[in-house]
C-alpha positions as CSV (number, residue, x, y, z in Angstrom):
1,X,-11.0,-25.5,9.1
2,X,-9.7,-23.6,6.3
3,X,-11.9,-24.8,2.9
4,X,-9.2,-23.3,0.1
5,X,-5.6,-23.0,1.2
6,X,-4.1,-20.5,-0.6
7,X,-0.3,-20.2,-1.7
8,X,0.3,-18.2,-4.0
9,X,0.7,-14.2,-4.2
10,X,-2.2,-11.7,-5.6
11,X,-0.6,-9.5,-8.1
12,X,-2.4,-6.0,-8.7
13,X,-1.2,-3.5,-11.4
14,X,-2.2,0.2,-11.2
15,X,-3.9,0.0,-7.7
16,X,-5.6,2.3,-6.3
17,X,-4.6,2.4,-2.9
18,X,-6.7,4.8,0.0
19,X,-6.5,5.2,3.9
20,X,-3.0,4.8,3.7
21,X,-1.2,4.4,7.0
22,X,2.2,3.5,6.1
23,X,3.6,5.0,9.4
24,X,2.2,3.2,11.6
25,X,0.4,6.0,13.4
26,X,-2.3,5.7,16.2
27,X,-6.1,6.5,14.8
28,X,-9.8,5.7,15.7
29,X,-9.4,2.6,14.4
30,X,-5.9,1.8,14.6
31,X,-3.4,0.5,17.4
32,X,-0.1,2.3,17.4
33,X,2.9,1.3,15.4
34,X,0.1,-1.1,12.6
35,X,0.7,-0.3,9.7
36,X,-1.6,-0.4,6.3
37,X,-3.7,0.1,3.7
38,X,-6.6,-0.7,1.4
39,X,-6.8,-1.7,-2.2
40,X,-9.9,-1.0,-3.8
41,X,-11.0,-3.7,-6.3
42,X,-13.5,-4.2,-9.1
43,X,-16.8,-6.4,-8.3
44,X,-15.9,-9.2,-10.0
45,X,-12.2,-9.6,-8.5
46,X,-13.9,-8.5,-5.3
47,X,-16.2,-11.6,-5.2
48,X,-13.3,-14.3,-6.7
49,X,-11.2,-13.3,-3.8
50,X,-14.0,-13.3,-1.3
51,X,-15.0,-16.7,-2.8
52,X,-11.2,-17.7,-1.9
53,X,-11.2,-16.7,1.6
54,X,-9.9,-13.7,1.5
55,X,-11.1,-10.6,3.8
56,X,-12.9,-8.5,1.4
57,X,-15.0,-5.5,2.9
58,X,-17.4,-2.7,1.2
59,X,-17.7,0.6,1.8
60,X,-21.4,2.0,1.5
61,X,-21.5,4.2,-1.6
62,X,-22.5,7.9,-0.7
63,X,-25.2,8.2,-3.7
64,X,-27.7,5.6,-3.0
65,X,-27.6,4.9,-6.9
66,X,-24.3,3.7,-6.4
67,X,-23.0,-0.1,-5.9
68,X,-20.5,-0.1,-2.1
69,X,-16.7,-0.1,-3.1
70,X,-15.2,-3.3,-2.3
71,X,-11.5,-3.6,-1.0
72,X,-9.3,-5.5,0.6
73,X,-7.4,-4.6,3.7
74,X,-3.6,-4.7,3.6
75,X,-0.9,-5.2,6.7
76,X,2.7,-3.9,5.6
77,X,4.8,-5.9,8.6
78,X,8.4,-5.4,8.7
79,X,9.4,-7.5,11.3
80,X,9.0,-10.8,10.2
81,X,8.9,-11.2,6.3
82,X,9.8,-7.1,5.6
83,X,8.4,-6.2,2.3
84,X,10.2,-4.5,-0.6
85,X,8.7,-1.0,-1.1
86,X,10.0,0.8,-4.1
87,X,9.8,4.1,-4.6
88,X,9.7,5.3,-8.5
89,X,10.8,8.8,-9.1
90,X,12.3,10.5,-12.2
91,X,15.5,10.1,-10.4
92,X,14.9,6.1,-10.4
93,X,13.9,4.1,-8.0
94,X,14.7,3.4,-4.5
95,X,14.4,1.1,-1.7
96,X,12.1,2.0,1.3
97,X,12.6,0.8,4.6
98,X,10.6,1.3,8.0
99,X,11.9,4.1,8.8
100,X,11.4,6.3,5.9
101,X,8.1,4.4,4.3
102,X,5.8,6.8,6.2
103,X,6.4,9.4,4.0
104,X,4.2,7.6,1.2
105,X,1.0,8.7,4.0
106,X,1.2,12.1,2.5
107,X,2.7,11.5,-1.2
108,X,0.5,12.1,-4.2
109,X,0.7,8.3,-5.8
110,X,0.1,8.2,-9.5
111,X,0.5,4.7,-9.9
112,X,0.9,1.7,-7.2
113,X,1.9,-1.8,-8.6
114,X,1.3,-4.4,-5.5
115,X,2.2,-8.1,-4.4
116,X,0.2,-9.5,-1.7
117,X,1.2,-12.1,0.2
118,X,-1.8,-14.6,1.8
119,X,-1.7,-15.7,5.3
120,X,-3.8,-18.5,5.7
121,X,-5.2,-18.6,9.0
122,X,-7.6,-20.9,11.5
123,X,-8.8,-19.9,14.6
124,X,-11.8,-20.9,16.9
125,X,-13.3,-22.7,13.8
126,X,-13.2,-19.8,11.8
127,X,-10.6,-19.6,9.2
128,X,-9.6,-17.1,6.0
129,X,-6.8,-15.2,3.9
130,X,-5.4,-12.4,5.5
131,X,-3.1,-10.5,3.0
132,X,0.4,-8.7,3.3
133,X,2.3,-6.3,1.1
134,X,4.9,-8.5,-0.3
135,X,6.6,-6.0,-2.7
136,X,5.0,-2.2,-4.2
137,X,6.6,-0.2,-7.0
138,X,4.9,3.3,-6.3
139,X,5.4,6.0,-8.3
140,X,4.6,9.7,-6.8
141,X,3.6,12.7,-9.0
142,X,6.7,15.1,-9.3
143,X,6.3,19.2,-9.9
144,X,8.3,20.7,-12.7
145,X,10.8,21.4,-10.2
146,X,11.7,18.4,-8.9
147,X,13.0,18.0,-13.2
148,X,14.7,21.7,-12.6
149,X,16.4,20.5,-9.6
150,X,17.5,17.3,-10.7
151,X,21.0,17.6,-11.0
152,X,22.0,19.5,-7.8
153,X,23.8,17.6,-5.2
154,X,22.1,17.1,-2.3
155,X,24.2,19.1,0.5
156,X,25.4,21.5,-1.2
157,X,25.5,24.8,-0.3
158,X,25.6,27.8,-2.5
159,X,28.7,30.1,-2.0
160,X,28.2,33.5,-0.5
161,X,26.7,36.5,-2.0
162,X,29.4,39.3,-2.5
163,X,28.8,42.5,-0.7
């Protein structure tokens, strides 16, 4: 039996997300087409939502010295409750949808602001939180081109060179 139903949504600012798998593409530990992430979290969120129910997990720390790096596995599930994905350029912002969200699996983020979703669930006597991307605002680091370049249209194509 679930001991703490949760309802409502975990809002993180300036997330760091890693392992990123917004495409949905087949790994060593991933089915085809699921598609996620993980958001690393202090120790003392870390332990709040593990308190709650949620599915916290740590990552051993490389230097002994060092404390494990907790986080928190994300789905991003479009087919049943489709999240909003925004992405944040100096152009503005714009909508992502499923089939163009992959490319943030290769983008350099500078900042990832995140609403999770819970999923309260119960099964064989177990029970727990498991979280969903509800809505992101990411914003990706731009070169000093993409500011250069801003105000050519897109399909347009220079005239030709006189011989």
């Amino acid at each position: 039996m679930v001991s703490k139903v949760i309802r409502h949504n975990l809002e993180i600012g300036e997330a760091k997300i890693r392992f990123r798998n917004f495409s949905g593409r087949e790994g060593q530990f991933n089915p085809p087409g699921k598609r996620n992430f993980v958001v690393f979290l202090d120790p003392d969120t870390a332990a709040n939502l593990r308190e709650d129910g949620w599915n916290i997990r740590s990552l051993r720390a490389r230097d002994p010295e060092e404390e494990p790096q907790a986080y928190l596995p994300v789905d991003v599930e479009f087919k049943n409750f489709p999240p909003e994905i925004w992405l944040i350029t100096s152009r503005g912002k714009n909508l992502l949808d499923a089939e163009i969200v992959g490319t943030l699996d290769q983008a350099e983020i500078q900042n990832a602001d995140l609403v999770i979703r819970p999923y309260n669930w119960e099964m064989s006597g177990k029970s727990g939180i498991k979280a969903y991307l509800k809505k992101a605002f990411i914003t990706i680091v731009e070169d000093s081109f993409s500011a250069k370049y801003f105000d050519v249209p897109e399909g347009y194509s220079a005239p030709p060179f006189d011989e």
